[in-house]
N, CA, C and O atoms as a GROMACS GRO file, in nm:
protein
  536
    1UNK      N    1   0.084  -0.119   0.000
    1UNK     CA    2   0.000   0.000   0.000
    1UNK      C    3   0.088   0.124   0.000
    1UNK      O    4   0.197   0.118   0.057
    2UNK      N    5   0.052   0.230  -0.055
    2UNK     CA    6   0.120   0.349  -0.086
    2UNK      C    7   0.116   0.425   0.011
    2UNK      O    8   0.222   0.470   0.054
    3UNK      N    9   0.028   0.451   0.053
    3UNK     CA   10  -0.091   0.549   0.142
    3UNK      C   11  -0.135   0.480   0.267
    3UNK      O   12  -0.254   0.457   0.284
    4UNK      N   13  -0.026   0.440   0.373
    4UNK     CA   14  -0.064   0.428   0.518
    4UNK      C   15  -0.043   0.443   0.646
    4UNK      O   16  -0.055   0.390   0.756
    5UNK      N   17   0.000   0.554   0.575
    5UNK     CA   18   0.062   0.666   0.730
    5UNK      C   19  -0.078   0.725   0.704
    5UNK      O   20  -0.119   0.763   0.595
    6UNK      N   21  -0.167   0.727   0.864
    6UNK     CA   22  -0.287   0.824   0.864
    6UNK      C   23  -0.285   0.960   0.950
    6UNK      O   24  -0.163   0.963   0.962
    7UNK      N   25  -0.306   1.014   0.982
    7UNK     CA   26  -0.300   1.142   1.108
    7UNK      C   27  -0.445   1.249   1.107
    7UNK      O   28  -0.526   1.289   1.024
    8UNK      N   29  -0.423   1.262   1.223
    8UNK     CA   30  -0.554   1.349   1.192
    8UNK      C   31  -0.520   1.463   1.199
    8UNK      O   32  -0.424   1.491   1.271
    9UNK      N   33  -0.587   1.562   1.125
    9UNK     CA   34  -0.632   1.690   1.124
    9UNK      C   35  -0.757   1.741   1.176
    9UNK      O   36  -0.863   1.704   1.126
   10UNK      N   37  -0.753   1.835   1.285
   10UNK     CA   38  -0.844   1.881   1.344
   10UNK      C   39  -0.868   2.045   1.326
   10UNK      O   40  -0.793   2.134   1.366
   11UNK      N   41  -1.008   2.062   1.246
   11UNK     CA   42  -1.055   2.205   1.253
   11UNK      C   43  -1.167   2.260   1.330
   11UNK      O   44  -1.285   2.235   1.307
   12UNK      N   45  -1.122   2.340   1.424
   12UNK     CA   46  -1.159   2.400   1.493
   12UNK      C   47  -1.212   2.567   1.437
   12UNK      O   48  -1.170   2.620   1.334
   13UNK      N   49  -1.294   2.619   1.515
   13UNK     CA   50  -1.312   2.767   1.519
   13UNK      C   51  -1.468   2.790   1.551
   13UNK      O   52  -1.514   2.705   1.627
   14UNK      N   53  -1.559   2.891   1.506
   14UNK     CA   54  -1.678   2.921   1.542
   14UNK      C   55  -1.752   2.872   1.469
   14UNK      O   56  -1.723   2.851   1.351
   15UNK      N   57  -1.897   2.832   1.535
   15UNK     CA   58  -1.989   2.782   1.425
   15UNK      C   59  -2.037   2.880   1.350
   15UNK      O   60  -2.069   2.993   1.385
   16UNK      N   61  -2.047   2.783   1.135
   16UNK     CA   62  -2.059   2.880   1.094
   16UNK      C   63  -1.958   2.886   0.994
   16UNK      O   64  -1.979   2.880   0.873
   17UNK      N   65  -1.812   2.900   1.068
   17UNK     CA   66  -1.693   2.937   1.013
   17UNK      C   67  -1.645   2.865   0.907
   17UNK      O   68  -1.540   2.915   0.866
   18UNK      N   69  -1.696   2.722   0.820
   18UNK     CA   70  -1.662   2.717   0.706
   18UNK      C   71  -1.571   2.566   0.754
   18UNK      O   72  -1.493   2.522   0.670
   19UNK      N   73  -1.581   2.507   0.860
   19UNK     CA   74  -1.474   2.418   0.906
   19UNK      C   75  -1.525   2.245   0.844
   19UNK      O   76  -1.443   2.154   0.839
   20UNK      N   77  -1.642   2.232   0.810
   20UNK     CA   78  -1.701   2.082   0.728
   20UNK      C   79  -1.683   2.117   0.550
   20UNK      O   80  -1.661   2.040   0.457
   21UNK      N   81  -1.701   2.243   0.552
   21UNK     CA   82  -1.689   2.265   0.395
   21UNK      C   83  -1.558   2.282   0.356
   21UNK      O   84  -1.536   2.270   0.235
   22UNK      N   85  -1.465   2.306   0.429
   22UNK     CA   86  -1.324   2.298   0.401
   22UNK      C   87  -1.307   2.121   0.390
   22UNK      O   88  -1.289   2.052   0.289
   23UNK      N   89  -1.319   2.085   0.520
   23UNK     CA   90  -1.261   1.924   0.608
   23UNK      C   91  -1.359   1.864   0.409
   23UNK      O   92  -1.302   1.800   0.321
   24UNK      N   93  -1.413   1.883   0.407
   24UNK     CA   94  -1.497   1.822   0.243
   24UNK      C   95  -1.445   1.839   0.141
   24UNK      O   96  -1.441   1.751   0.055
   25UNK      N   97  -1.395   1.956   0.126
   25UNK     CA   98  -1.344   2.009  -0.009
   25UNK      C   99  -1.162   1.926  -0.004
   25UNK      O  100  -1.113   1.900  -0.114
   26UNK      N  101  -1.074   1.891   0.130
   26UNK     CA  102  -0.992   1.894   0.142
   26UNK      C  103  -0.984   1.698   0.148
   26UNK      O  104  -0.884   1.636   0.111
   27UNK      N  105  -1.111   1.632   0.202
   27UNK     CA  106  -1.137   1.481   0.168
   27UNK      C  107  -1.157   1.467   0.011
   27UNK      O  108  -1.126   1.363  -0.048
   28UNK      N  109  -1.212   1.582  -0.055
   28UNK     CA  110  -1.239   1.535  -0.215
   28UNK      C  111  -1.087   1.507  -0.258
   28UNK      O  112  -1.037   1.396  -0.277
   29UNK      N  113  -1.022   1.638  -0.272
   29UNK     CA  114  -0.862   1.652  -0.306
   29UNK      C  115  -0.780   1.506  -0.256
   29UNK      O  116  -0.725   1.422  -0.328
   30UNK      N  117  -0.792   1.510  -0.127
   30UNK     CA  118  -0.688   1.384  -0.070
   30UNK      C  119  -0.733   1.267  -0.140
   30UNK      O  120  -0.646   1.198  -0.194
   31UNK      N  121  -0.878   1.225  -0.151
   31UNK     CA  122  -0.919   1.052  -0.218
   31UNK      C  123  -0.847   1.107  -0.357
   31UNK      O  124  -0.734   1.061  -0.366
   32UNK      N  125  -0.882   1.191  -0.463
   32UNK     CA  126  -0.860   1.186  -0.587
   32UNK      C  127  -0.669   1.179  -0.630
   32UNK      O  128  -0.624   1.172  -0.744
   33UNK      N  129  -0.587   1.182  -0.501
   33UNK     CA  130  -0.485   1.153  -0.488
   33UNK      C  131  -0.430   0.988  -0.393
   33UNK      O  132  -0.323   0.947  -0.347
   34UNK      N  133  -0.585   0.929  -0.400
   34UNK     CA  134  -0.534   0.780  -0.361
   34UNK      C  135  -0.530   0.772  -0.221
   34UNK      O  136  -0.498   0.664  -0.170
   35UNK      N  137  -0.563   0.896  -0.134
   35UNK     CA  138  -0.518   0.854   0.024
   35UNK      C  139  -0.704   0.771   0.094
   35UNK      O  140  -0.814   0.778   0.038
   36UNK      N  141  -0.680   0.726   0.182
   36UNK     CA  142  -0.776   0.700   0.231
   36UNK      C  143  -0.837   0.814   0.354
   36UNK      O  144  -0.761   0.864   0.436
   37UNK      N  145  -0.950   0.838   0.350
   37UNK     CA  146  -0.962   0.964   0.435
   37UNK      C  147  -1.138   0.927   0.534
   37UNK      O  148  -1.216   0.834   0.513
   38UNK      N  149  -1.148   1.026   0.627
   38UNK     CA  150  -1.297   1.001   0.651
   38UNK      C  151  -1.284   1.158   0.720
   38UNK      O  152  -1.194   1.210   0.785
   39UNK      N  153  -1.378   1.192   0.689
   39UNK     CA  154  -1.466   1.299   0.808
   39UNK      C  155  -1.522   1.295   0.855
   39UNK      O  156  -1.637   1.271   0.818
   40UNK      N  157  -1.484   1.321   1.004
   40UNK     CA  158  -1.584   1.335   1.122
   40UNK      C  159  -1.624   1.452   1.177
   40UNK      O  160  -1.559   1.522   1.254
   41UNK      N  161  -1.775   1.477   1.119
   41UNK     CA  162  -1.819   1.584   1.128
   41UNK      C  163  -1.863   1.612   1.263
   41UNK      O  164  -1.976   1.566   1.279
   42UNK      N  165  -1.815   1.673   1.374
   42UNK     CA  166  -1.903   1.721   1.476
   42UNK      C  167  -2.052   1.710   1.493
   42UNK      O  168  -2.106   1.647   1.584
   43UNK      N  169  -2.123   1.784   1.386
   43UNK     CA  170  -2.273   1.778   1.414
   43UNK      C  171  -2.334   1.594   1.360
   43UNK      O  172  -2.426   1.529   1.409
   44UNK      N  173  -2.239   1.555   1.242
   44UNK     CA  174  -2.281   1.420   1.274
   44UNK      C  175  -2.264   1.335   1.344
   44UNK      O  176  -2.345   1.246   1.368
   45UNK      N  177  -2.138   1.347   1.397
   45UNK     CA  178  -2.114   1.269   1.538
   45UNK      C  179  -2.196   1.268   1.648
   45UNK      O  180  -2.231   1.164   1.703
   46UNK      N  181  -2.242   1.418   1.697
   46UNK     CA  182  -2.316   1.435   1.800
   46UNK      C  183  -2.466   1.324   1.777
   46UNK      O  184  -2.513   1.239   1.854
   47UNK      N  185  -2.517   1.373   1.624
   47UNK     CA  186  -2.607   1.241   1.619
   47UNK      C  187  -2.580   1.064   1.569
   47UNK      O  188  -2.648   0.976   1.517
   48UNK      N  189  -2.499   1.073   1.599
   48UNK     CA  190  -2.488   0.955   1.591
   48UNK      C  191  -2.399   0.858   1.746
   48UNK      O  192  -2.443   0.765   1.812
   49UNK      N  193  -2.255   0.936   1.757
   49UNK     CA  194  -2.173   0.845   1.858
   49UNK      C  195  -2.216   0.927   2.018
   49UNK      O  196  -2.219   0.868   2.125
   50UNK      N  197  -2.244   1.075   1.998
   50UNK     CA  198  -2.308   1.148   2.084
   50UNK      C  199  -2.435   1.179   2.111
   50UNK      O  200  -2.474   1.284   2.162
   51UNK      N  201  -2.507   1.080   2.073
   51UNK     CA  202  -2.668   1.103   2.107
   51UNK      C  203  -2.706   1.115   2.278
   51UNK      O  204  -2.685   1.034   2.368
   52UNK      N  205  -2.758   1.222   2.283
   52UNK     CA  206  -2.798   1.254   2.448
   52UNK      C  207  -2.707   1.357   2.536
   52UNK      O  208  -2.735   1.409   2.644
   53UNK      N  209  -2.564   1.372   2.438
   53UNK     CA  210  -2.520   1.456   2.481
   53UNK      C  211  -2.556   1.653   2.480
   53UNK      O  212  -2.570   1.703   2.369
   54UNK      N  213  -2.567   1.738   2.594
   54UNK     CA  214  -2.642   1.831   2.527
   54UNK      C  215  -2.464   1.912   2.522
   54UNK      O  216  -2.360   1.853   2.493
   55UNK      N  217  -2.482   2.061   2.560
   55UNK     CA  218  -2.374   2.136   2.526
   55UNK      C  219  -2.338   2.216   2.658
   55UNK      O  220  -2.270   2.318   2.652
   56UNK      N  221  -2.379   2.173   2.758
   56UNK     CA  222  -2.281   2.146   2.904
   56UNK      C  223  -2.134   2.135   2.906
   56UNK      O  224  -2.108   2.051   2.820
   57UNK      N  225  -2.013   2.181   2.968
   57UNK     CA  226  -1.908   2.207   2.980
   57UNK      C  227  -1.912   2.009   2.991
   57UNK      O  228  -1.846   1.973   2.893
   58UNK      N  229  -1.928   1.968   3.016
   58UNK     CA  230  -1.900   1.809   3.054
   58UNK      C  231  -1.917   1.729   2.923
   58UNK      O  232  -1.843   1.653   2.861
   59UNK      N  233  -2.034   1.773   2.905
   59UNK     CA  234  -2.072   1.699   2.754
   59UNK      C  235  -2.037   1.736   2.665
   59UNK      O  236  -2.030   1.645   2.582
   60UNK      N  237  -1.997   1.862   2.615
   60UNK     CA  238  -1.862   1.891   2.525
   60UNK      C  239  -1.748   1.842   2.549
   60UNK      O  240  -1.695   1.789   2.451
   61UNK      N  241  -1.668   1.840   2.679
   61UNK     CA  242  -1.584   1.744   2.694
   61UNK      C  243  -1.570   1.597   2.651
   61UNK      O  244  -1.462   1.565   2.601
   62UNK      N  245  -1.674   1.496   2.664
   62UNK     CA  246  -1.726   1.380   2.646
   62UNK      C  247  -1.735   1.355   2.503
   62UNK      O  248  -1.696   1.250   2.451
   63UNK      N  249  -1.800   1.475   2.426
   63UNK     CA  250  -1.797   1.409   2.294
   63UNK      C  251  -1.705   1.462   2.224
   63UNK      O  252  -1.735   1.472   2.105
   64UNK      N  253  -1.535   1.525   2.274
   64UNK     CA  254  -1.435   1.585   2.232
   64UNK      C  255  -1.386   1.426   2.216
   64UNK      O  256  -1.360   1.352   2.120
   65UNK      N  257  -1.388   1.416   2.338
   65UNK     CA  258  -1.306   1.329   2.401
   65UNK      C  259  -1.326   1.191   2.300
   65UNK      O  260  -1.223   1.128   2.273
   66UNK      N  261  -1.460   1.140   2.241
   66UNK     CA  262  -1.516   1.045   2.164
   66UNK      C  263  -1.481   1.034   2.028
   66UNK      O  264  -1.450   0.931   1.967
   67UNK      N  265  -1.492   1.181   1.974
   67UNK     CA  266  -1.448   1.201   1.853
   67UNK      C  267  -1.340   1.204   1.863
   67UNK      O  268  -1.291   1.136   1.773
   68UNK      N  269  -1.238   1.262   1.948
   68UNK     CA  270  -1.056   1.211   1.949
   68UNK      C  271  -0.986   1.103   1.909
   68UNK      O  272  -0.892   1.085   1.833
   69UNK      N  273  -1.099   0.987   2.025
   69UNK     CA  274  -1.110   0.835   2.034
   69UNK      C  275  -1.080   0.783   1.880
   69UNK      O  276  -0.986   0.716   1.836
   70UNK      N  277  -1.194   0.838   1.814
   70UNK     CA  278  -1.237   0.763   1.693
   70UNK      C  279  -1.168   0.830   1.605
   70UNK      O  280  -1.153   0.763   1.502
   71UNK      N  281  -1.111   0.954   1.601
   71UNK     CA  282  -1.007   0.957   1.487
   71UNK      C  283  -0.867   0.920   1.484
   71UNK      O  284  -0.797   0.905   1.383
   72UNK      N  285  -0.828   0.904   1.620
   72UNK     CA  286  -0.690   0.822   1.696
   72UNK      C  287  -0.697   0.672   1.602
   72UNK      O  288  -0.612   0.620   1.529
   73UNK      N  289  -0.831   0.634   1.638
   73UNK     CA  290  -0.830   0.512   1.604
   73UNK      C  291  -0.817   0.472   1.440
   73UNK      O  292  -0.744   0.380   1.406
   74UNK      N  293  -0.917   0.574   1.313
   74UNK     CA  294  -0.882   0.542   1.217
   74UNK      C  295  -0.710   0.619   1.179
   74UNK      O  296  -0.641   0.590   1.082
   75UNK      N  297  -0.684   0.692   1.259
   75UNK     CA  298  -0.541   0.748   1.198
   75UNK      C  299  -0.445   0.642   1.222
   75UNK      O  300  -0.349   0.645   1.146
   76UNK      N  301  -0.445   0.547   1.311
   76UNK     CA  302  -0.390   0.424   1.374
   76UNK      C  303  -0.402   0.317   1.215
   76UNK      O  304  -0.330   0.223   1.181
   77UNK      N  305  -0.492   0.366   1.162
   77UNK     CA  306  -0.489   0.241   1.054
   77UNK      C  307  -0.503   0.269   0.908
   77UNK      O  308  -0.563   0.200   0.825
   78UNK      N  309  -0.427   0.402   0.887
   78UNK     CA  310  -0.387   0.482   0.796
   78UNK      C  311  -0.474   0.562   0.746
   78UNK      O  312  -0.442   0.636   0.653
   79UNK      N  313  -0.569   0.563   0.785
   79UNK     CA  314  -0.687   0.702   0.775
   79UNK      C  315  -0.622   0.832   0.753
   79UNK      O  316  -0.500   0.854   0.752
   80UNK      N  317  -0.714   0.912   0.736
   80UNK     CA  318  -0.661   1.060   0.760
   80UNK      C  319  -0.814   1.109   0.785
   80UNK      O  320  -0.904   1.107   0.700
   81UNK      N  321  -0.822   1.144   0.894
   81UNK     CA  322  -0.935   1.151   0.960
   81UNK      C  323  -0.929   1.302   0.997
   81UNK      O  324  -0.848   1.341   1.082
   82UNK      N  325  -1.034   1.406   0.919
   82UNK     CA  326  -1.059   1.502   0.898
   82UNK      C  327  -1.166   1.549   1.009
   82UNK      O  328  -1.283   1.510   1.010
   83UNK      N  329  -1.110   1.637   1.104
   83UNK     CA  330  -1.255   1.632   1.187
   83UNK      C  331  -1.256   1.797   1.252
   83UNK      O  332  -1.199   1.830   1.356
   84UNK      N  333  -1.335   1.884   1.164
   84UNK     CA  334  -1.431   1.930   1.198
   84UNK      C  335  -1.534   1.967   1.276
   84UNK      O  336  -1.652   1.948   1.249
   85UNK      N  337  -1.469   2.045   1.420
   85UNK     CA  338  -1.564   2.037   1.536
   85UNK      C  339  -1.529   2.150   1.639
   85UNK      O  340  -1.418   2.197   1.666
   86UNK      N  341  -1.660   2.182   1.693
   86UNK     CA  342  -1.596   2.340   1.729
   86UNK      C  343  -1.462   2.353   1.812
   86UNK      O  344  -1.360   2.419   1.794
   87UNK      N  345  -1.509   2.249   1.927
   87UNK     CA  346  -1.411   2.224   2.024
   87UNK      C  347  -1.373   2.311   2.076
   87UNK      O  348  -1.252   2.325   2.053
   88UNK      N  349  -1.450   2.452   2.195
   88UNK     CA  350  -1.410   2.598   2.244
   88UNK      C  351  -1.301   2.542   2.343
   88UNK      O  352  -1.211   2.625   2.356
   89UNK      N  353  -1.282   2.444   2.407
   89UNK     CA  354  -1.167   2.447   2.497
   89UNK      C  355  -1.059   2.366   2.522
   89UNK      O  356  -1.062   2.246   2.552
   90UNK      N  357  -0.916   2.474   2.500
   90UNK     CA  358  -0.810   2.442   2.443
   90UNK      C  359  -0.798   2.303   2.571
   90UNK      O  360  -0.752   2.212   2.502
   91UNK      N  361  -0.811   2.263   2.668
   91UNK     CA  362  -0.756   2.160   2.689
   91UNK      C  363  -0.849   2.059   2.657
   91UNK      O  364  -0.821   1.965   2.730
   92UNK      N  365  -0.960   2.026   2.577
   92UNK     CA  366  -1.006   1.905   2.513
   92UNK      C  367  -0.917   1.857   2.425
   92UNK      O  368  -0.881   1.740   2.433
   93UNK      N  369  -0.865   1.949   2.319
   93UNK     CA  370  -0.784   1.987   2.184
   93UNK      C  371  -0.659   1.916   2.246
   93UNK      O  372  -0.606   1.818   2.195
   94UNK      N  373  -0.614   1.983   2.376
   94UNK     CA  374  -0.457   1.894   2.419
   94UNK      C  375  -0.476   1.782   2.458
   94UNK      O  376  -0.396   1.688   2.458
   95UNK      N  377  -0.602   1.787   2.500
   95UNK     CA  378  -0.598   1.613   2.567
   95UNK      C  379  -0.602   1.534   2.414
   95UNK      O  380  -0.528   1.436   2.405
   96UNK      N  381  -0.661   1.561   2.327
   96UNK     CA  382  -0.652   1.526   2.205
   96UNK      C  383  -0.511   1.507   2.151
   96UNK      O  384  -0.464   1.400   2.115
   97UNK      N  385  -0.475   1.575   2.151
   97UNK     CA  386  -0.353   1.633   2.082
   97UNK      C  387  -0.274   1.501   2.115
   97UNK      O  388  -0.251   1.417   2.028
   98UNK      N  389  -0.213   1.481   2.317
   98UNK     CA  390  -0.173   1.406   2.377
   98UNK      C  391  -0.182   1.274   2.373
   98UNK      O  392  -0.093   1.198   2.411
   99UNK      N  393  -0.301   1.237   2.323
   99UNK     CA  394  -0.330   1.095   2.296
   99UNK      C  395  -0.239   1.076   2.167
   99UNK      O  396  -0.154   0.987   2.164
  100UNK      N  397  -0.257   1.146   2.081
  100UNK     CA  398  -0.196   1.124   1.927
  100UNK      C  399  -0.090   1.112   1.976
  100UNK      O  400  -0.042   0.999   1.961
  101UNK      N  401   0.004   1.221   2.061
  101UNK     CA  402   0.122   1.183   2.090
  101UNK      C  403   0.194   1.115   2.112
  101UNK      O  404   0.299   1.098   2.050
  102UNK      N  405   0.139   1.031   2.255
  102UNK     CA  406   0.163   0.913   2.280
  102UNK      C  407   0.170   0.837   2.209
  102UNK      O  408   0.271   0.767   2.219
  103UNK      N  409   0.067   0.805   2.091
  103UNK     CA  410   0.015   0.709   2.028
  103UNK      C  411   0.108   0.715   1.889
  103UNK      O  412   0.092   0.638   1.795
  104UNK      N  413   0.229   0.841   1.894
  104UNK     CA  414   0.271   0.829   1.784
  104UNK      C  415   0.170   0.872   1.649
  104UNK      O  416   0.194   0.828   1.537
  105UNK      N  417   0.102   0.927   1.666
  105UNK     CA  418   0.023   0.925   1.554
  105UNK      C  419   0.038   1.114   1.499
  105UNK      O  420   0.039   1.200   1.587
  106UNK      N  421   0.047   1.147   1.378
  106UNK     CA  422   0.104   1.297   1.358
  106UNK      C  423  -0.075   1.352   1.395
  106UNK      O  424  -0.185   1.305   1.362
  107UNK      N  425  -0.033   1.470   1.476
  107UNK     CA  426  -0.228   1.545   1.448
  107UNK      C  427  -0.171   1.706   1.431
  107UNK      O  428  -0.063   1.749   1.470
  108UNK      N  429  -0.264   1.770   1.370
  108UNK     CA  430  -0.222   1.898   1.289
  108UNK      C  431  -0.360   1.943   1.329
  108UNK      O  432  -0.462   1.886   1.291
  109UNK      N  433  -0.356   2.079   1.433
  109UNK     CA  434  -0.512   2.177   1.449
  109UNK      C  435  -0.454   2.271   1.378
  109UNK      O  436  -0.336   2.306   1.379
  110UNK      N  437  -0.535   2.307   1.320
  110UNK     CA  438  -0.611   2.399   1.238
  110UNK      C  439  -0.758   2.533   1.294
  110UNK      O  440  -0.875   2.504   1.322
  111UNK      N  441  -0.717   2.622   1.295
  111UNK     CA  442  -0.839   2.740   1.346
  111UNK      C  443  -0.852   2.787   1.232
  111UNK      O  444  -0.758   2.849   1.182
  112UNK      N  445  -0.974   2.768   1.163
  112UNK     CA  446  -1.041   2.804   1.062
  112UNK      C  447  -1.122   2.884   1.116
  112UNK      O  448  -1.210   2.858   1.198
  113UNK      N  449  -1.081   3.038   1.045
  113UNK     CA  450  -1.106   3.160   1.138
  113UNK      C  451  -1.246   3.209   0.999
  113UNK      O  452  -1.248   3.169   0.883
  114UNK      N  453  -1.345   3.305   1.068
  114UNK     CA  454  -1.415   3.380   0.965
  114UNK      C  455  -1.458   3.474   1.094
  114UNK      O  456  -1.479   3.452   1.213
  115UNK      N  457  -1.460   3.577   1.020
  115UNK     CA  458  -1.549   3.673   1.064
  115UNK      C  459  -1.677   3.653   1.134
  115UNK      O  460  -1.753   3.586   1.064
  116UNK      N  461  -1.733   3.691   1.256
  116UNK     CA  462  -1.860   3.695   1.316
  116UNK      C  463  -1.951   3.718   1.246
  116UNK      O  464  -2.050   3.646   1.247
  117UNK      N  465  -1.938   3.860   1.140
  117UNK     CA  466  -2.078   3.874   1.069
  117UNK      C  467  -2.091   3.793   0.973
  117UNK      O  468  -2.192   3.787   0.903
  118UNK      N  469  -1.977   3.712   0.960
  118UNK     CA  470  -2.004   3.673   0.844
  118UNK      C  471  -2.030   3.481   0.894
  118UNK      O  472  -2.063   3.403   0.805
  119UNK      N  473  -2.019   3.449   0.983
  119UNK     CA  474  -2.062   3.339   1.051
  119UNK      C  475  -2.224   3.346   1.042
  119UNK      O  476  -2.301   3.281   0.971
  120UNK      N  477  -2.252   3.448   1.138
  120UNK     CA  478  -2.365   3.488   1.141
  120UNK      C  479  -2.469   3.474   1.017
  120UNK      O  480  -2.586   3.436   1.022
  121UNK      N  481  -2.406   3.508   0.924
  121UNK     CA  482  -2.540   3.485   0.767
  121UNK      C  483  -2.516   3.355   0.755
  121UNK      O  484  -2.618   3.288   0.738
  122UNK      N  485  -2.377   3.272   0.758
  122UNK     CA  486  -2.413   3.152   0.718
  122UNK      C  487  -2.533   3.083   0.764
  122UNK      O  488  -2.614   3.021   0.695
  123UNK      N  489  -2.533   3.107   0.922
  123UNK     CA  490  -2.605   3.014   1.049
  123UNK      C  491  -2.680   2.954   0.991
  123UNK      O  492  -2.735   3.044   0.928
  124UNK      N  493  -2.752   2.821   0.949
  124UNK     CA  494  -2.803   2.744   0.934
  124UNK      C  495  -2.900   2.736   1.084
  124UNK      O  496  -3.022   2.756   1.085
  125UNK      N  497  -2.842   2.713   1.171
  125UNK     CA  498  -2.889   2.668   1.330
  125UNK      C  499  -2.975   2.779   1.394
  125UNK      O  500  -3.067   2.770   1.475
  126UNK      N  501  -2.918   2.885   1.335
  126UNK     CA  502  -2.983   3.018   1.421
  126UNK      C  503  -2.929   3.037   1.539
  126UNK      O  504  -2.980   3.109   1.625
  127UNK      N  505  -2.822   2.975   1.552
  127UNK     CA  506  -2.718   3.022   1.680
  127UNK      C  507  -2.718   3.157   1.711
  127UNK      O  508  -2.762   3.218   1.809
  128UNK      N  509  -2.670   3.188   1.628
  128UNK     CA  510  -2.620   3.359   1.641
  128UNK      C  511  -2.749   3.487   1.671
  128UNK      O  512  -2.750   3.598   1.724
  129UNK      N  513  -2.842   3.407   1.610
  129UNK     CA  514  -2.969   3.497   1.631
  129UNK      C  515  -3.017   3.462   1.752
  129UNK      O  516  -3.048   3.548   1.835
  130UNK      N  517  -3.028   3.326   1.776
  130UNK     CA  518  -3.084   3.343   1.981
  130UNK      C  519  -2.962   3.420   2.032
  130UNK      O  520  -2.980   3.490   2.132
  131UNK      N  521  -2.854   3.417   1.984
  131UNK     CA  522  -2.785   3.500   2.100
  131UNK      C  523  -2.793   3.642   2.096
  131UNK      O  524  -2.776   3.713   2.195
  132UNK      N  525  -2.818   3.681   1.987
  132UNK     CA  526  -2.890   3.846   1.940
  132UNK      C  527  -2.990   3.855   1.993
  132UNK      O  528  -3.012   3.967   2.040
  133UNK      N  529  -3.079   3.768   2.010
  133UNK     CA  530  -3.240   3.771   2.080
  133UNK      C  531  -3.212   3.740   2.243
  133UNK      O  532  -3.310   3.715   2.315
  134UNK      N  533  -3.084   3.744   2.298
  134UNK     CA  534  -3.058   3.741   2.475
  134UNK      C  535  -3.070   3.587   2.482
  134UNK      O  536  -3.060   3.529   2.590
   0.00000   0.00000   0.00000
């Protein structure tokens, strides 16, 4: 096999900010060059490996911590596991980080930055507007 060193890449920043449409545009590029890849999207994770979790300082922790798990694990078996997730606090990201370390495995964060107002029109969720509405 050509292609089996995996590592993850983790994008972080505000919701909104463009971080699944990159982690997508950047899985198209990598397969059409033969690598094996997956994205783990935050909001699909939450419904799927994080069901029940709400957005409590704990339960953001928990499903940091899950999605870490699971991209440790496909980067372990030459993945390149693209993941996409807000992740506001820097020590989820290190505890992340740390596991790869240990584990030998390369991980690369990424802050995929945009502008507030311009987060804001994307919103799909209406995040930004309950928080305009108090």
């Amino acid at each position: 096999m050509r292609h089996r060193t995996g590592c993850t890449v983790w994008l972080t920043g505000l919701p909104s900010a463009g971080k699944s449409s990159v982690a997508r545009e950047l899985a198209t590029r990598l397969r059409s060059e033969g690598h094996r890849v997956e994205v783990l999207d935050g909001d699909e994770m939450r419904s799927s490996l994080s069901t029940g979790l709400g957005f409590s300082r704990e339960d953001r922790d928990t499903h940091v911590r899950r999605v870490g798990m699971v991209a440790e694990v496909l980067a372990r078996n030459g993945v390149i596991a693209l993941v996409p997730v807000i992740a506001p606090y820097r020590a989820n990201r290190e505890s992340v980080r740390l596991r790869h370390d240990l584990a030998r495995i390369p991980y690369l964060e990424i802050h995929v930055a945009a502008p507030v107002e311009v987060c804001s029109v994307r919103d799909v969720k209406g995040l930004y507007a309950k928080q305009a509405a108090g």
